[in-house]
C-alpha positions as CSV (number, residue, x, y, z in Angstrom):
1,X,89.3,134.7,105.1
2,X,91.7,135.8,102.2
3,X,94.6,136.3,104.8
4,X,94.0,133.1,106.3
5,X,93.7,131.0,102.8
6,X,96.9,132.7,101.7
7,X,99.0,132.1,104.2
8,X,97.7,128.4,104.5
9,X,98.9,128.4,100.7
10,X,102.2,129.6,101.5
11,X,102.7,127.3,104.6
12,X,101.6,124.0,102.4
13,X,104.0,126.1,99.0
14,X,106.7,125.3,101.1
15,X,106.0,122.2,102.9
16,X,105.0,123.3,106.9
17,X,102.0,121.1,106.5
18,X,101.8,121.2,110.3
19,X,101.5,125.8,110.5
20,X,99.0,125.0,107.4
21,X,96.9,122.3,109.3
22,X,97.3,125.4,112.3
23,X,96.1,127.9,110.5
24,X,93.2,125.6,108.7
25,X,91.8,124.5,112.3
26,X,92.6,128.3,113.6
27,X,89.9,129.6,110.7
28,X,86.5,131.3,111.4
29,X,85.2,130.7,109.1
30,X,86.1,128.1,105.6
31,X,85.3,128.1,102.5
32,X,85.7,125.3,99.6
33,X,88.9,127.2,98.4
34,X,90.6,126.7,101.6
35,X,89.1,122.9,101.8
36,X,90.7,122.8,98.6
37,X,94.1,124.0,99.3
38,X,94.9,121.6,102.3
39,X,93.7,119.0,100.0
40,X,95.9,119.8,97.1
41,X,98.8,120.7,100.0
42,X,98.7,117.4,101.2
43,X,98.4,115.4,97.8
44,X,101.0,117.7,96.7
45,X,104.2,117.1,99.1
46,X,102.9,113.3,99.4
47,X,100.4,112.6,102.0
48,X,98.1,111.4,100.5
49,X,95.9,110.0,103.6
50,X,95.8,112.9,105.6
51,X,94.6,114.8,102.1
52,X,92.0,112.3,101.4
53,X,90.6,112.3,105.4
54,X,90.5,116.0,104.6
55,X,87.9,115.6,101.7
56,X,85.8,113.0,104.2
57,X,85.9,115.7,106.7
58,X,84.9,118.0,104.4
59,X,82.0,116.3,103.6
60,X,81.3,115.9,107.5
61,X,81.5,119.5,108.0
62,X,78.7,120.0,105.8
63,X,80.6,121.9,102.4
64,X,80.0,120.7,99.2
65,X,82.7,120.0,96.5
66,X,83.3,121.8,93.6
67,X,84.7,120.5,90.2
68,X,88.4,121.2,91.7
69,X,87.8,119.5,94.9
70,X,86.6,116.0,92.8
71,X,89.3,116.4,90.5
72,X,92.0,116.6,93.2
73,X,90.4,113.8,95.5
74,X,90.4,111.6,92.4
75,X,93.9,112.8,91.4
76,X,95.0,111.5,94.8
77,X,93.2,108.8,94.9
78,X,95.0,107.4,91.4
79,X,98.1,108.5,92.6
80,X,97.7,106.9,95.9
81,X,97.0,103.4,93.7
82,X,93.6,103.2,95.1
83,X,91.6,100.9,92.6
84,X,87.9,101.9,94.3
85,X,88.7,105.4,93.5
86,X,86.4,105.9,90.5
87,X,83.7,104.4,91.1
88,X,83.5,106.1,94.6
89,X,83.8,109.5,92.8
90,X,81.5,108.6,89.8
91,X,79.0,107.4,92.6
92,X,79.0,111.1,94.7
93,X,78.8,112.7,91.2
94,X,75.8,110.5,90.5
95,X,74.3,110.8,94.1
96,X,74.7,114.7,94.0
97,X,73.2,115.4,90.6
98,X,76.6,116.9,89.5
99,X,76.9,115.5,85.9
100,X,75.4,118.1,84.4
101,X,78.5,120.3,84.9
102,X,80.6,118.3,83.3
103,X,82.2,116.4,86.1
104,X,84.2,113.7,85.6
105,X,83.1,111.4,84.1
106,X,83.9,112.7,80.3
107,X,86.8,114.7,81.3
108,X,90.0,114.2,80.0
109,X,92.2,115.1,83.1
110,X,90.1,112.1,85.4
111,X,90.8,110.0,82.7
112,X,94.2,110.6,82.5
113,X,94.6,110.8,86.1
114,X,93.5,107.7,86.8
115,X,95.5,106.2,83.8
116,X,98.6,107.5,85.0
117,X,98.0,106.8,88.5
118,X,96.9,103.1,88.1
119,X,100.2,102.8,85.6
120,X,102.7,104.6,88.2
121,X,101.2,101.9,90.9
122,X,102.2,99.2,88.5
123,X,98.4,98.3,87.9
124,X,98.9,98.5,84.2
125,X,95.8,95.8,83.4
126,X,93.3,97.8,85.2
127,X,94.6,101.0,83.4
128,X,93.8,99.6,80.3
129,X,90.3,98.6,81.1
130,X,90.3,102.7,82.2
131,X,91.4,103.9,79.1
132,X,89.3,101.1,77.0
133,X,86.2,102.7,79.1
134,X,88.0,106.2,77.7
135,X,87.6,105.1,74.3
136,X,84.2,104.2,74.8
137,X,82.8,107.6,76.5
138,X,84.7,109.1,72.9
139,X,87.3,111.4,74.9
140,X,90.0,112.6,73.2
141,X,93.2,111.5,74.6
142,X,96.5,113.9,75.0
143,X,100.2,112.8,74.5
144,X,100.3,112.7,78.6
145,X,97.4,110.1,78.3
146,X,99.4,107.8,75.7
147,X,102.7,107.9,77.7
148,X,100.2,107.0,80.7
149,X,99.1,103.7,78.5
150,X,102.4,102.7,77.2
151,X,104.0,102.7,80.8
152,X,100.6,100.7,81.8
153,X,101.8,98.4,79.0
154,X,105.2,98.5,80.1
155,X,104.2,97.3,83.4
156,X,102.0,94.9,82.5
157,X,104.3,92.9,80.1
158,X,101.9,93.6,77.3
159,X,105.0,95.1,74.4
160,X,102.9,94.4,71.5
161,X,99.5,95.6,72.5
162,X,101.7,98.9,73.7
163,X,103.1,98.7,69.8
164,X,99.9,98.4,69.1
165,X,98.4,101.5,69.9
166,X,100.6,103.0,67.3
């Protein structure tokens, strides 16, 4: 399985998504890693459909998600501009009794994920409402997160909330 997971990470490194995808279907056996890395692959170089039909067919084929696999699924799903996005992910967390580790819903990177996304997609309003949400769950933001909120205010027309926040 190591051979195979490298050289799917080298094919999807330097863009042959289709030897990837090859090597992916041509596995004995897979693992979450390997899940993982066509996931990230695909988000990575821009597909973001294909990466997030690889997550459903994850689930189809039976493996459970690990903290990275969430993180990158909601990563893409931000960056994609999909607005249903976290509550889908906060719902499997929820359904699969993985809060206790610390998933996402009080972590800093799927906040700022979704605050950057939702501002890159010019949905600056509904980033807001994300990082007012932020606020409230008492998460720390980063200087990422800020530039995430002023482009949100940017976007949104809102110049003196966005001088606001300093």
């Amino acid at each position: 399985m190591l051979l195979f997971g490298t050289l799917i990470h080298q094919s999807l490194e330097h863009n042959n998504l289709e030897l990837g995808k090859q090597l992916f279907d041509w596995m004995p056996e897979r693992d979450v890693a390997s899940w993982n890395s066509m996931i990230q692959g695909f988000a990575n170089v821009g597909h973001y459909e294909e990466a997030l039909a690889l997550f459903h067919d994850m689930e189809i084929y039976v493996f459970r998600p690990n903290t990275l696999t969430l993180l990158s699924t909601l990563s893409t799903y931000a960056i994609h501009g999909a607005l249903e996005a976290r509550a889908w992910i906060h719902s499997y967390v929820d359904n699969n009794n993985l809060n206790r580790d610390g998933l996402p819903r009080t972590d800093l990177v799927t906040w700022k994920s979704i605050i950057c996304g939702m501002a890159m997609h010019g949905h600056g309003k509904n980033a807001l409402c994300y990082f007012s949400e932020m606020n409230e769950s008492q998460v720390s933001l980063d200087e990422v997160t800020m530039v995430g909120v002023l482009s949100a205010c940017a976007h949104a027309g809102l110049l003196e909330q966005g001088q606001g926040y300093f």
